[in-house]
Structures are given as structure tokens and as C-alpha cells.
PDB file of N, CA, C and O in Angstrom:
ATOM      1  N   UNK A   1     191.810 144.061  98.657  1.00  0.00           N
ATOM      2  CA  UNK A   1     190.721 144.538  97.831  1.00  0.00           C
ATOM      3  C   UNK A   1     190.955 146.008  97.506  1.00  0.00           C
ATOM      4  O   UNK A   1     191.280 146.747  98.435  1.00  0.00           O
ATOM      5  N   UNK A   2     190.842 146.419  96.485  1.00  0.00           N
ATOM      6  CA  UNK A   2     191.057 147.789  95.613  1.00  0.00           C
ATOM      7  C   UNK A   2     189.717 148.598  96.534  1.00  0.00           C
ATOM      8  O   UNK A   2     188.644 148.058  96.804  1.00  0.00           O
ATOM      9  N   UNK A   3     190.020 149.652  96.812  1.00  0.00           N
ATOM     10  CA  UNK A   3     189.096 150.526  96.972  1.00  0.00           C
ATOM     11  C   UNK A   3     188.888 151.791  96.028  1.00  0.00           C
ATOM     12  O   UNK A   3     189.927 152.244  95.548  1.00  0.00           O
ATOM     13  N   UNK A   4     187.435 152.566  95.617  1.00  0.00           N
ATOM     14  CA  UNK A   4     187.258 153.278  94.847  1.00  0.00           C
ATOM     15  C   UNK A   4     187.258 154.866  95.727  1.00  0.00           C
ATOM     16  O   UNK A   4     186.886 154.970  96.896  1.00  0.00           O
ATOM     17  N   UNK A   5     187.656 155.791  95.048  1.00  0.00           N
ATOM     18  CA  UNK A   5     187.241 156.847  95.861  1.00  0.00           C
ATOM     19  C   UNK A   5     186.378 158.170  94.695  1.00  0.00           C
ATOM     20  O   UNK A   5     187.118 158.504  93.770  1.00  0.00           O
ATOM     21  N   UNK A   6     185.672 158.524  94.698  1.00  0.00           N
ATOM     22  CA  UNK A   6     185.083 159.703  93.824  1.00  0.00           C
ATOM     23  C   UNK A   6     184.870 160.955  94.603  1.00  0.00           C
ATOM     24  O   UNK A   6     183.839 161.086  95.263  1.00  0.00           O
ATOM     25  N   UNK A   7     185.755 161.852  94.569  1.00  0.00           N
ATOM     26  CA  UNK A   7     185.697 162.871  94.868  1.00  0.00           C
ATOM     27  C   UNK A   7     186.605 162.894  96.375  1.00  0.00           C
ATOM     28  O   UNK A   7     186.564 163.774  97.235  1.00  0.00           O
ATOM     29  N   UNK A   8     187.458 161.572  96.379  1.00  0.00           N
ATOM     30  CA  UNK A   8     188.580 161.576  97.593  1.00  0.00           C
ATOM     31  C   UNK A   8     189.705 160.669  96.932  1.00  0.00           C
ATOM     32  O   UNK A   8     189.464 159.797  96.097  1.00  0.00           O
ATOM     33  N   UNK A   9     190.489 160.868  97.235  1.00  0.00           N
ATOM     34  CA  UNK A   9     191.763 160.342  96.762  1.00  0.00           C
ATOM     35  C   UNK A   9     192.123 159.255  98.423  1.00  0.00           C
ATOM     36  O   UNK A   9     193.156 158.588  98.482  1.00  0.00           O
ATOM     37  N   UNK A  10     191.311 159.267  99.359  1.00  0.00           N
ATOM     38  CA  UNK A  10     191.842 158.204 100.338  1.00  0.00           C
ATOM     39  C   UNK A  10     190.400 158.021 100.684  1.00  0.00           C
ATOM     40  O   UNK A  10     189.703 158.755 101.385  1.00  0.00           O
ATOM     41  N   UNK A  11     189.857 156.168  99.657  1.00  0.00           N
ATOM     42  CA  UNK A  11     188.551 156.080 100.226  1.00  0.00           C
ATOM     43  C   UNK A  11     188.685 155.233 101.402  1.00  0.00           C
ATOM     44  O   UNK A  11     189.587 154.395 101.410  1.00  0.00           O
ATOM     45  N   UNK A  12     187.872 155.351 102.432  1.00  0.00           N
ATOM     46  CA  UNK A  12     187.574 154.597 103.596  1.00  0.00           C
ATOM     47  C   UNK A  12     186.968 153.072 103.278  1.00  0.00           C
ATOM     48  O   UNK A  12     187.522 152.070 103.732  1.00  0.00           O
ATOM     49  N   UNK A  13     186.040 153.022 102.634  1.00  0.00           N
ATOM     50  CA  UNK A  13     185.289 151.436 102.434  1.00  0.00           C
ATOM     51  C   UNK A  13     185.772 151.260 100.821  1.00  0.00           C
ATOM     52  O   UNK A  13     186.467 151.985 100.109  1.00  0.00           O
ATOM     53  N   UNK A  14     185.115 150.015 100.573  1.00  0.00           N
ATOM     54  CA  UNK A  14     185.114 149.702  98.833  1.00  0.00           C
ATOM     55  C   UNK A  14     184.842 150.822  98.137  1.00  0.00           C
ATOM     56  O   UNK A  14     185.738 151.094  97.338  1.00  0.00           O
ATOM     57  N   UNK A  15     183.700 151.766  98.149  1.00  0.00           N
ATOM     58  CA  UNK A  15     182.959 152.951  97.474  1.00  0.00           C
ATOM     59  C   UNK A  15     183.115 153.778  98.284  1.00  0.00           C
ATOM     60  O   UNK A  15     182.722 153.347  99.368  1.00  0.00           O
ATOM     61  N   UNK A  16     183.528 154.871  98.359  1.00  0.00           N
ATOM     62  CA  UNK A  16     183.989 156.262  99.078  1.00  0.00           C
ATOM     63  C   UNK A  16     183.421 156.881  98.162  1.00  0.00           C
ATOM     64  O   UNK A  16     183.935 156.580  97.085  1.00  0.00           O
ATOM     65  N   UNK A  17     181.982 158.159  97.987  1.00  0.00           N
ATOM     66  CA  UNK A  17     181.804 159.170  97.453  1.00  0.00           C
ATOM     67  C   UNK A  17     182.444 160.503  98.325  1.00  0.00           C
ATOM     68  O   UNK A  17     182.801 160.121  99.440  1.00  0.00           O
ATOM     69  N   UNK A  18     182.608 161.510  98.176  1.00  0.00           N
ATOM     70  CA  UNK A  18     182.204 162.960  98.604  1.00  0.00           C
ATOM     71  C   UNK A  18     181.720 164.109  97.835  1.00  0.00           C
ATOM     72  O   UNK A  18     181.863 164.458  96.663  1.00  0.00           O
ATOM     73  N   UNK A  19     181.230 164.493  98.642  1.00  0.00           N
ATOM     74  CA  UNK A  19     180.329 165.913  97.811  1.00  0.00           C
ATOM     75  C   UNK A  19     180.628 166.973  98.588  1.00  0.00           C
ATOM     76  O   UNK A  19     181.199 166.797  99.665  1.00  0.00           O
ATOM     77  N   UNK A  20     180.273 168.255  98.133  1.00  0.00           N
ATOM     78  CA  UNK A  20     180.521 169.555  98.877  1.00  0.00           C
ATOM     79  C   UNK A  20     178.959 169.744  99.002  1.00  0.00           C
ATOM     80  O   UNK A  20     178.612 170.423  99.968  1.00  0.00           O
ATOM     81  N   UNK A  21     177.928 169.241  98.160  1.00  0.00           N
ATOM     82  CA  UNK A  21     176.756 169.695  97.658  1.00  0.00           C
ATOM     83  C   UNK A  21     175.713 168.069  97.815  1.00  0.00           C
ATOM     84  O   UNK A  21     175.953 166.978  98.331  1.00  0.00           O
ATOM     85  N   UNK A  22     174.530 168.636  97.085  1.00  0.00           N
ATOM     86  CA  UNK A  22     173.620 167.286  97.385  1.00  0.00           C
ATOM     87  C   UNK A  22     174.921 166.190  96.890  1.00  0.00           C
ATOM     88  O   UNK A  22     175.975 166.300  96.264  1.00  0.00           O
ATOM     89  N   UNK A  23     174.030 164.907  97.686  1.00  0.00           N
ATOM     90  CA  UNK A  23     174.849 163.734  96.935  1.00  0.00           C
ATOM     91  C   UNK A  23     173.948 163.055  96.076  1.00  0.00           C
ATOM     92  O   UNK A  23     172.834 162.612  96.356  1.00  0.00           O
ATOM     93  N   UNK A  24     174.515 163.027  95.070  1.00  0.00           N
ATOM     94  CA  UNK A  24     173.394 161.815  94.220  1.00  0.00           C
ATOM     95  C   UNK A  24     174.186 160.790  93.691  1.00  0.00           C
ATOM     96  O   UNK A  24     175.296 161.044  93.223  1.00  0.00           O
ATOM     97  N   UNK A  25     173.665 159.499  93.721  1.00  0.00           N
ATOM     98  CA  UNK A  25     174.427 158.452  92.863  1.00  0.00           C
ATOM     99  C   UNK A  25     173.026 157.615  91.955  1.00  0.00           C
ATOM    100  O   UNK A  25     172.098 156.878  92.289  1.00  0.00           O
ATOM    101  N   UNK A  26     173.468 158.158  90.799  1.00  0.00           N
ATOM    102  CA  UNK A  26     172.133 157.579  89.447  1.00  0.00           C
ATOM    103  C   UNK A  26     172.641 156.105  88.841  1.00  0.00           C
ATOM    104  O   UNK A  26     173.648 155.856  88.178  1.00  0.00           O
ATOM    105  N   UNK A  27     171.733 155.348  89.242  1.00  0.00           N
ATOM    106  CA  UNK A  27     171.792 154.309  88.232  1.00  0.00           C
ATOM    107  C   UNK A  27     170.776 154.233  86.892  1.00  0.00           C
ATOM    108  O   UNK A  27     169.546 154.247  86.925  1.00  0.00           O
ATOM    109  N   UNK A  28     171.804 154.131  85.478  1.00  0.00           N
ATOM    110  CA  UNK A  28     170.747 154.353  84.427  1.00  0.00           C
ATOM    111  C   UNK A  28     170.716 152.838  83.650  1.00  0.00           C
ATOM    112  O   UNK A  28     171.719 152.136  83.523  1.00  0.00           O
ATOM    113  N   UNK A  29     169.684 152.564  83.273  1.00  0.00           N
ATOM    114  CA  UNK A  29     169.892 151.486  81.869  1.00  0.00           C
ATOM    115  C   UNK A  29     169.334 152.079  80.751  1.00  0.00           C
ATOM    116  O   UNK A  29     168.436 152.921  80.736  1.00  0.00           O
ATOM    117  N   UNK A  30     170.003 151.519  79.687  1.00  0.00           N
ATOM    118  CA  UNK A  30     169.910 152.452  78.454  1.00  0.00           C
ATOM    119  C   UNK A  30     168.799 151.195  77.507  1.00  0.00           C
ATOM    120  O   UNK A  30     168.520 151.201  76.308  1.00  0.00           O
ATOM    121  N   UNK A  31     168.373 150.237  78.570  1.00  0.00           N
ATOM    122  CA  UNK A  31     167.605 149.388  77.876  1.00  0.00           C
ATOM    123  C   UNK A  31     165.499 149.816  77.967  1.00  0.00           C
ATOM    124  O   UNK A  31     164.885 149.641  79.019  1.00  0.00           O
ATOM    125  N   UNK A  32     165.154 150.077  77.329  1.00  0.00           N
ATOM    126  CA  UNK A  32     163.942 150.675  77.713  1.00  0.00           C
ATOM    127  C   UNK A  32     163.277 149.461  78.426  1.00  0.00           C
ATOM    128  O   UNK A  32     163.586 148.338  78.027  1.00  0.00           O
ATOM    129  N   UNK A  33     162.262 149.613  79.591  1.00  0.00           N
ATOM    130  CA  UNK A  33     161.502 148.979  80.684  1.00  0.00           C
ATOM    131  C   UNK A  33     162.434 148.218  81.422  1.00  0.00           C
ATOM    132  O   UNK A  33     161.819 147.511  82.220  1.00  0.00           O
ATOM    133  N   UNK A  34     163.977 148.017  81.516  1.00  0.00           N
ATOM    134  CA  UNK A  34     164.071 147.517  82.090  1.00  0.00           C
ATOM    135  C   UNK A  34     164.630 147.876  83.734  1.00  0.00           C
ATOM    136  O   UNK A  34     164.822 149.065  83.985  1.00  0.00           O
ATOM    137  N   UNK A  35     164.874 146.888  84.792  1.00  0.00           N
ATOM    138  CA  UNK A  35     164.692 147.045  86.106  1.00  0.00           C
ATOM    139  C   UNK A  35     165.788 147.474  86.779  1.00  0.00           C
ATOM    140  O   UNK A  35     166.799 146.792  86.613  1.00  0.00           O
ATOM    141  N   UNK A  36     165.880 148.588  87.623  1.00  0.00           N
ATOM    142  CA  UNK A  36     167.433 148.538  88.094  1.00  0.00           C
ATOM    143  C   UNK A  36     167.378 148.152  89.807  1.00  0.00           C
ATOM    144  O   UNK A  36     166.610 148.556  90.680  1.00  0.00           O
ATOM    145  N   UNK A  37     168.517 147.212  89.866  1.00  0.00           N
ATOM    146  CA  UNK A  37     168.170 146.624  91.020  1.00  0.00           C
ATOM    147  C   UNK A  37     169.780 146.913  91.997  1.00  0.00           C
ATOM    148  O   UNK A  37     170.956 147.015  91.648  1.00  0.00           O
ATOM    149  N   UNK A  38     169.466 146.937  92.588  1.00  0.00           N
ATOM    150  CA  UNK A  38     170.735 146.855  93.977  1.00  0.00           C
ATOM    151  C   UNK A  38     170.449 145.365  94.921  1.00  0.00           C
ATOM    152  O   UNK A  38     169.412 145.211  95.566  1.00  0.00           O
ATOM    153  N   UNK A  39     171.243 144.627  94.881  1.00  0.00           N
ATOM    154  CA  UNK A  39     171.235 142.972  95.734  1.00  0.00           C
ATOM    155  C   UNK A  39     172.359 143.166  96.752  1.00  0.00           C
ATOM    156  O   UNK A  39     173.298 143.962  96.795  1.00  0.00           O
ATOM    157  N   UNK A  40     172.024 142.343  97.423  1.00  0.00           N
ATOM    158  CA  UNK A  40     172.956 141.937  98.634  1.00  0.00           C
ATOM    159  C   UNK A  40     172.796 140.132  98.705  1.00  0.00           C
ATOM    160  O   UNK A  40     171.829 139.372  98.769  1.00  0.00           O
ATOM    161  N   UNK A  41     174.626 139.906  98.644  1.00  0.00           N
ATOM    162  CA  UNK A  41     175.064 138.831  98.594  1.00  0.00           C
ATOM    163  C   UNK A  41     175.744 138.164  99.359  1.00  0.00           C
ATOM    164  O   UNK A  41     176.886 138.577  99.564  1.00  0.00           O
ATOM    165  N   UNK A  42     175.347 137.049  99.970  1.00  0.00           N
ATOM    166  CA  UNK A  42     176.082 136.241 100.685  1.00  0.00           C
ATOM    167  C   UNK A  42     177.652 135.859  99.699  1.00  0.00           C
ATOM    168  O   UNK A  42     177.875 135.998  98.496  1.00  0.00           O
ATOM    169  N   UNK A  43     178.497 135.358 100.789  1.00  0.00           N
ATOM    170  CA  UNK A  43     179.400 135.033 100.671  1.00  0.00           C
ATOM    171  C   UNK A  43     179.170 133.815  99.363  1.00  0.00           C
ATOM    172  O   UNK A  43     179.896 133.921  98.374  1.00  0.00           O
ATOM    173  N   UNK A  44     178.292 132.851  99.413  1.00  0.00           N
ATOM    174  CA  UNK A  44     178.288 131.978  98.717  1.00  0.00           C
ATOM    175  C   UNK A  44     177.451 132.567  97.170  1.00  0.00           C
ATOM    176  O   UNK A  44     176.760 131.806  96.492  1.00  0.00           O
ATOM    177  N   UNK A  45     177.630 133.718  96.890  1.00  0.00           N
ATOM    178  CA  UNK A  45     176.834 134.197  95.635  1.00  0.00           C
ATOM    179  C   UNK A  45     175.962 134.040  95.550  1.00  0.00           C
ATOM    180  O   UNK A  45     175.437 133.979  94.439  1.00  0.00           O
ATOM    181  N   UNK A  46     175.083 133.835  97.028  1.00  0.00           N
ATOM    182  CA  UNK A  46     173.578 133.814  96.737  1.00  0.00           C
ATOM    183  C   UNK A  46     172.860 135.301  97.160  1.00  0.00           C
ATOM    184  O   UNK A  46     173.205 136.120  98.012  1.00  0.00           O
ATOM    185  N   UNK A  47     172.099 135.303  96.526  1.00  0.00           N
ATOM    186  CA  UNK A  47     171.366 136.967  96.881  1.00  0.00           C
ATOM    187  C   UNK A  47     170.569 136.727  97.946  1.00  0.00           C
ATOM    188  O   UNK A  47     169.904 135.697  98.056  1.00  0.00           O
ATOM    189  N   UNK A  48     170.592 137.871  98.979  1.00  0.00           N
ATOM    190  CA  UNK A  48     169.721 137.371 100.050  1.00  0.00           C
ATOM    191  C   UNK A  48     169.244 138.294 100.490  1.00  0.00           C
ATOM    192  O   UNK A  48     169.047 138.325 101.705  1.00  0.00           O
ATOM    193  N   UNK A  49     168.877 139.398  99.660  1.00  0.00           N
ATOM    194  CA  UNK A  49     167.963 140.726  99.595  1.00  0.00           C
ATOM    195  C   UNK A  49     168.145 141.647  98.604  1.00  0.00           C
ATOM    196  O   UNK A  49     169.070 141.636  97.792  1.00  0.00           O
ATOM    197  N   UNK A  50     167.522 142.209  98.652  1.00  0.00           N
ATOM    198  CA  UNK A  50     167.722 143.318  97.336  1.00  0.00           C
ATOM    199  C   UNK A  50     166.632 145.066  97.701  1.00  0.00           C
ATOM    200  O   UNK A  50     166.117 145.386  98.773  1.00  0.00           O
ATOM    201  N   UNK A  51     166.624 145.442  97.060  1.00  0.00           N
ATOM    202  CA  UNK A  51     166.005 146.887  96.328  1.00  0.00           C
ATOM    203  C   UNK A  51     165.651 146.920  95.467  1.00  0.00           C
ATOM    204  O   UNK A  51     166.330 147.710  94.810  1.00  0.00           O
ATOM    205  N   UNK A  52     164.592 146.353  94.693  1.00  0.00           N
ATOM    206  CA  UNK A  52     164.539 146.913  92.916  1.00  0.00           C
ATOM    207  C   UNK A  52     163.433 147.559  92.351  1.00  0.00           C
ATOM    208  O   UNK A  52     162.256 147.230  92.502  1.00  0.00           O
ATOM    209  N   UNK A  53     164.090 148.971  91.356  1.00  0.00           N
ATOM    210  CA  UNK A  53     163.192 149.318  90.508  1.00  0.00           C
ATOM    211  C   UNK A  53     162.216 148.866  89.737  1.00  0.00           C
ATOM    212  O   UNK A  53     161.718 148.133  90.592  1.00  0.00           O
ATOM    213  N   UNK A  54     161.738 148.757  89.080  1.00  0.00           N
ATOM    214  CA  UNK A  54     160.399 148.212  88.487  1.00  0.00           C
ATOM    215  C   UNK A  54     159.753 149.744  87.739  1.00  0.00           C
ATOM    216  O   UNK A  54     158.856 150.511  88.088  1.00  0.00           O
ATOM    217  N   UNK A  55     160.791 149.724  86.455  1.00  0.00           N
ATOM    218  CA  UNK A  55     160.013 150.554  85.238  1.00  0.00           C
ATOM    219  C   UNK A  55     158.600 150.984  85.103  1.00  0.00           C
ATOM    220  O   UNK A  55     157.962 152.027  85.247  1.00  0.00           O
ATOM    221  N   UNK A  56     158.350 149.631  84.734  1.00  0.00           N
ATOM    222  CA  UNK A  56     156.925 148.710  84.409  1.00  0.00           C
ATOM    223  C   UNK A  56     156.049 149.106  85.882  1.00  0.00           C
ATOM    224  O   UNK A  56     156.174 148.371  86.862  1.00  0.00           O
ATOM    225  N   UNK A  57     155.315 150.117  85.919  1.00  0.00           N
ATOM    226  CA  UNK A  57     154.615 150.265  87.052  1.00  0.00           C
ATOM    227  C   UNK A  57     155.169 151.580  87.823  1.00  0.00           C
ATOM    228  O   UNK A  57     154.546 152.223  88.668  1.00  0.00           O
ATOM    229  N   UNK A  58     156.300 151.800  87.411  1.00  0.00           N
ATOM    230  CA  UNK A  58     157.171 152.936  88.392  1.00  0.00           C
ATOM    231  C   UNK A  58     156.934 152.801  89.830  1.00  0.00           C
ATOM    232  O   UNK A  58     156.251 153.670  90.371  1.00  0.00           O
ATOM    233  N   UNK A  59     157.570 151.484  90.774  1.00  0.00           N
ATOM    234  CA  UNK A  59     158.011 151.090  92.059  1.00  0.00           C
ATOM    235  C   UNK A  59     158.834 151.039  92.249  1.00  0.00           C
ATOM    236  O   UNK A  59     159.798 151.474  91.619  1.00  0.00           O
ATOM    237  N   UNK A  60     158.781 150.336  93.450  1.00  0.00           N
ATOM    238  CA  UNK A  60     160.209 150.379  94.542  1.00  0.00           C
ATOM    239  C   UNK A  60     159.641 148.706  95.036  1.00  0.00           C
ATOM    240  O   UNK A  60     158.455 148.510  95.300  1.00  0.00           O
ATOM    241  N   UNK A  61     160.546 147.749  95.093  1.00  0.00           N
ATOM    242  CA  UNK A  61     160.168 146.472  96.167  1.00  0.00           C
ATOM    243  C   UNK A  61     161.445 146.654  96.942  1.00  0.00           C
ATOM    244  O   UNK A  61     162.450 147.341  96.755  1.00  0.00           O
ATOM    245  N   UNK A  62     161.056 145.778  97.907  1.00  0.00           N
ATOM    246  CA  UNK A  62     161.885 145.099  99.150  1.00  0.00           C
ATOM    247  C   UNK A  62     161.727 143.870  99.025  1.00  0.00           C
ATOM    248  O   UNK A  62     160.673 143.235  98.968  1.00  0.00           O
ATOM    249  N   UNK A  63     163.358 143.324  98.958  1.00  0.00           N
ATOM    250  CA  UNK A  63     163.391 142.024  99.263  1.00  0.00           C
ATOM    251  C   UNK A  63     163.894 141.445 100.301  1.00  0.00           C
ATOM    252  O   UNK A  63     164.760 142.192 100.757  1.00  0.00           O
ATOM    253  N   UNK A  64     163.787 140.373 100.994  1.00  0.00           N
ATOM    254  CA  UNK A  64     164.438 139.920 101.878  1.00  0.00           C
ATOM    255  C   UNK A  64     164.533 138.409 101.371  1.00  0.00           C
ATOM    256  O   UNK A  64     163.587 137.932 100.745  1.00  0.00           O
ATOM    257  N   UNK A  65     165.884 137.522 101.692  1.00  0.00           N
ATOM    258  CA  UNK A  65     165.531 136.162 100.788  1.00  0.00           C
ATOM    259  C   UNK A  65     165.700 136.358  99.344  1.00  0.00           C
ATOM    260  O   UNK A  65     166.446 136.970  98.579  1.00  0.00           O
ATOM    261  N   UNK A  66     164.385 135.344  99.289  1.00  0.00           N
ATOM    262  CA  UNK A  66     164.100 135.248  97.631  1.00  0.00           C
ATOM    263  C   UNK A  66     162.591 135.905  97.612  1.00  0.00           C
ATOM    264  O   UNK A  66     161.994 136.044  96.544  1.00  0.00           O
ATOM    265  N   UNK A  67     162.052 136.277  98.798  1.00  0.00           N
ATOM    266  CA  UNK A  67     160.373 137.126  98.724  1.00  0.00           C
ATOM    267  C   UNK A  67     160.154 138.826  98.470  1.00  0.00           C
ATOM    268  O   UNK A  67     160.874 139.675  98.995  1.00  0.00           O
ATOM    269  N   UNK A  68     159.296 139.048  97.786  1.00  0.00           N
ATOM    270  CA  UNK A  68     159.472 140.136  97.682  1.00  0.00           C
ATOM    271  C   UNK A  68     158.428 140.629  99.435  1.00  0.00           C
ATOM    272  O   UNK A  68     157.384 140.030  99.693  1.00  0.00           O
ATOM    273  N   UNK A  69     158.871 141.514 100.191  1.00  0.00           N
ATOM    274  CA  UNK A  69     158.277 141.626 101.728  1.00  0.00           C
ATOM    275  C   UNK A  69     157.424 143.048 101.638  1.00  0.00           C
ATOM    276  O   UNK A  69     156.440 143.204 102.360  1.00  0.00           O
ATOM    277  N   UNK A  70     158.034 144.496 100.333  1.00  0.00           N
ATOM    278  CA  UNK A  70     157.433 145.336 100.876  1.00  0.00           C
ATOM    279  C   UNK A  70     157.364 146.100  99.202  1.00  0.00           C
ATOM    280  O   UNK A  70     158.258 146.092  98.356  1.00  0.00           O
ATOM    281  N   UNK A  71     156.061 146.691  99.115  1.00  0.00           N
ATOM    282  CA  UNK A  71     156.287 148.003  97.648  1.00  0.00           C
ATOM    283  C   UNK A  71     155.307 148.633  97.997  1.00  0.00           C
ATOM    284  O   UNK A  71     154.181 148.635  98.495  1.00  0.00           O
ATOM    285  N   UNK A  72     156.885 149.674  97.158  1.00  0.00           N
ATOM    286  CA  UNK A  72     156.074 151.523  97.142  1.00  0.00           C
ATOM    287  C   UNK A  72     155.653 151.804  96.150  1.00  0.00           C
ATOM    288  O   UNK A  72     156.517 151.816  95.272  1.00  0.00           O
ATOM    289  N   UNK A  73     154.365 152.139  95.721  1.00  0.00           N
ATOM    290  CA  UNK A  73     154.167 152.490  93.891  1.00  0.00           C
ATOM    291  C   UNK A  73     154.220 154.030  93.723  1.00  0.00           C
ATOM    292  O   UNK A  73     154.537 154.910  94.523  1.00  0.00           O
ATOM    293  N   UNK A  74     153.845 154.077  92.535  1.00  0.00           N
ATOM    294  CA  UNK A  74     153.929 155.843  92.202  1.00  0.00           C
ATOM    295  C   UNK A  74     153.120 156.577  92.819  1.00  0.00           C
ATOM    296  O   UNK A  74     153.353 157.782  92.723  1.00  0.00           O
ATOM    297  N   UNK A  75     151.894 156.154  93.667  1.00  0.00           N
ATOM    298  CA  UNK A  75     150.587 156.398  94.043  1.00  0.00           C
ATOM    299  C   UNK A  75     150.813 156.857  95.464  1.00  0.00           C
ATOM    300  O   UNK A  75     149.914 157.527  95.973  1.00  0.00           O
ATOM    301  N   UNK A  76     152.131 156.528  96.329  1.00  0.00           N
ATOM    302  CA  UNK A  76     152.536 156.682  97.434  1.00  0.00           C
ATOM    303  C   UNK A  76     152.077 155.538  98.161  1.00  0.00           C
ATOM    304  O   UNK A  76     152.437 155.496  99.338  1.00  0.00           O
ATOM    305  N   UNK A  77     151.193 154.370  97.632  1.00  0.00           N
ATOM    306  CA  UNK A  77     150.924 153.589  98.199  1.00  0.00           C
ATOM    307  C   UNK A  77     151.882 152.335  98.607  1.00  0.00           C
ATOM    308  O   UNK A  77     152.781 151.983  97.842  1.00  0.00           O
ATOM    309  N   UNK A  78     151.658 151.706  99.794  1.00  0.00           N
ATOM    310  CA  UNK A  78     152.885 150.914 100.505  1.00  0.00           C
ATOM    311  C   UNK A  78     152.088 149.745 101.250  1.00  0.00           C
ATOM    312  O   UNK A  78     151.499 149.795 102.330  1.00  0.00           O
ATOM    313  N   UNK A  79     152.256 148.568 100.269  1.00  0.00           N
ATOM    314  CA  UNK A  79     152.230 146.905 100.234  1.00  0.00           C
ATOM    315  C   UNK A  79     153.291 146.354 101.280  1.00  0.00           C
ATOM    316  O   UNK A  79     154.505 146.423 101.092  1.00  0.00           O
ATOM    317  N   UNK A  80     152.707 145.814 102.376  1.00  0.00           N
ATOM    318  CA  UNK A  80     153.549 145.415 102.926  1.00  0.00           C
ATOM    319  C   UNK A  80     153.032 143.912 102.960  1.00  0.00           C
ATOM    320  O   UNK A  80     151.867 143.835 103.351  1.00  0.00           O
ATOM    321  N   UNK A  81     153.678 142.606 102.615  1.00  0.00           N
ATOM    322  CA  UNK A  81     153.277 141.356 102.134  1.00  0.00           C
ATOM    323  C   UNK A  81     152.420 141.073 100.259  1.00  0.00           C
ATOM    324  O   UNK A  81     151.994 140.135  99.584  1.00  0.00           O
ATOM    325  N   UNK A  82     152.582 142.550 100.157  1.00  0.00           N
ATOM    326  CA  UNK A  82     151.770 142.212  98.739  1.00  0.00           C
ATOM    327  C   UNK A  82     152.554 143.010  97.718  1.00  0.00           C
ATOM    328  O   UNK A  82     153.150 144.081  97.831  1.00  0.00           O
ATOM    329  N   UNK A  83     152.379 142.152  96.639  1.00  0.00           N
ATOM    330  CA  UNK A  83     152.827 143.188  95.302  1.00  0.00           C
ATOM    331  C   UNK A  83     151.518 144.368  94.645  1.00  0.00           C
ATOM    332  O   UNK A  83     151.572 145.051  93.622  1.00  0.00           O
ATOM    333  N   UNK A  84     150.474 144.271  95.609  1.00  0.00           N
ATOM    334  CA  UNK A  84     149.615 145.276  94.794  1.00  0.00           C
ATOM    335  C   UNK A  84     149.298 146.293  96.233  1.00  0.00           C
ATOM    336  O   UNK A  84     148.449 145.947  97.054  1.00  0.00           O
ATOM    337  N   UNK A  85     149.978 147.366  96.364  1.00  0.00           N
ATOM    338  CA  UNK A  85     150.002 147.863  97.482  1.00  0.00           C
ATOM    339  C   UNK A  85     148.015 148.876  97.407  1.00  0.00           C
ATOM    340  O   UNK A  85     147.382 148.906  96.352  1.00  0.00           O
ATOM    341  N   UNK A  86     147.640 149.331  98.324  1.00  0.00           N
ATOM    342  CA  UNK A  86     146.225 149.936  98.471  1.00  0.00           C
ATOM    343  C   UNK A  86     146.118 150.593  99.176  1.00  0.00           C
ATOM    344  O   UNK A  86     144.922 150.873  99.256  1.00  0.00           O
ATOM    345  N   UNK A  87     146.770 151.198  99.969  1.00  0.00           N
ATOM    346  CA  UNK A  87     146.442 152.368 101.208  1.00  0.00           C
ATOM    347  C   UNK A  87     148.081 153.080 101.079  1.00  0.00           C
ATOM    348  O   UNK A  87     149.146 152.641 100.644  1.00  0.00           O
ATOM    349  N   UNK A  88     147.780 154.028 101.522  1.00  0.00           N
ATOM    350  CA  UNK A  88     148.786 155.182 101.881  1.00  0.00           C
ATOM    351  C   UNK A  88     149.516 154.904 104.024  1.00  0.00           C
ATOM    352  O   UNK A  88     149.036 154.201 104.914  1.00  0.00           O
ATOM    353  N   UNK A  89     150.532 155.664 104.033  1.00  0.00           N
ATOM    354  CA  UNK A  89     150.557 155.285 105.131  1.00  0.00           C
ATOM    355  C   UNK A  89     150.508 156.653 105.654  1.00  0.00           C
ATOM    356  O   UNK A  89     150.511 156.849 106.870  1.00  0.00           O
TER     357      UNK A  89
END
């Protein structure tokens, strides 16, 4: 398997960043409202958790499975079993 390195010429895993300074890694879509998501995949190409943005609302979910388990909204508020989160923690 090819490994990437940005900002090292000998990466350690698949994705090797380095920085001297903050690190940031931006994911953009150039599609308006839509979601940017990070998944995690079983071997058999099934997704079996994730991270995703959510434009539409400006959140954060947690997935585990195929359920969504946890969201953060813009409000600081944090749903844990629900998509409509209501208290702060």
C-alpha cells in the first residue's frame, strides 16, 4: 500500500501530516448545503461508524453502526440518543 506524506518525505501510516505550527486538515465541498462526512469501514465495505457534518443546522453527529448515537449543534448543545440535542453539558 502507497503511503502519503505532507510535509515528510518518510510517512509512517497511510496519511503522515507534519507541521512546525497549528495543524489543520480542511475538508471543503464546493457543493452548497452539502454534508462532509469522515466513515469508518469494515473490511467488507460496510460503514460501521462515521463523523458527519451537517451544513443544514451547523452540527456534528456520531455514528456508530448505521445509528446516529450522539450531536453537537451550534448552540453547544449535546444529544446523546437524539437528533434534537437540549441541554448543554
Amino acid at each position: 500500500m502507497d503511503r502519503v506524506g505532507i510535509g515528510t518525505t518518510s510517512p509512517v501510516s497511510d496519511i503522515h501530516t507534519v507541521s512546525n505550527s497549528d495543524h489543520i486538515i480542511t475538508h471543503q465541498s464546493t457543493t452548497s448545503g452539502a454534508d462532509i462526512r469522515m466513515n469508518f469501514r469494515d473490511s467488507g465495505n460496510t460503514d460501521q461508524g462515521g463523523i458527519h457534518y451537517l451544513f443544514n443546522g451547523n452540527s456534528l453527529k456520531f455514528i456508530t453502526g448505521t445509528s446516529e448515537r450522539m450531536r453537537l449543534d451550534n448552540a453547544g448543545n449535546v444529544g446523546i440518543g437524539t437528533t434534537s440535542p437540549a441541554a448543554e453539558i
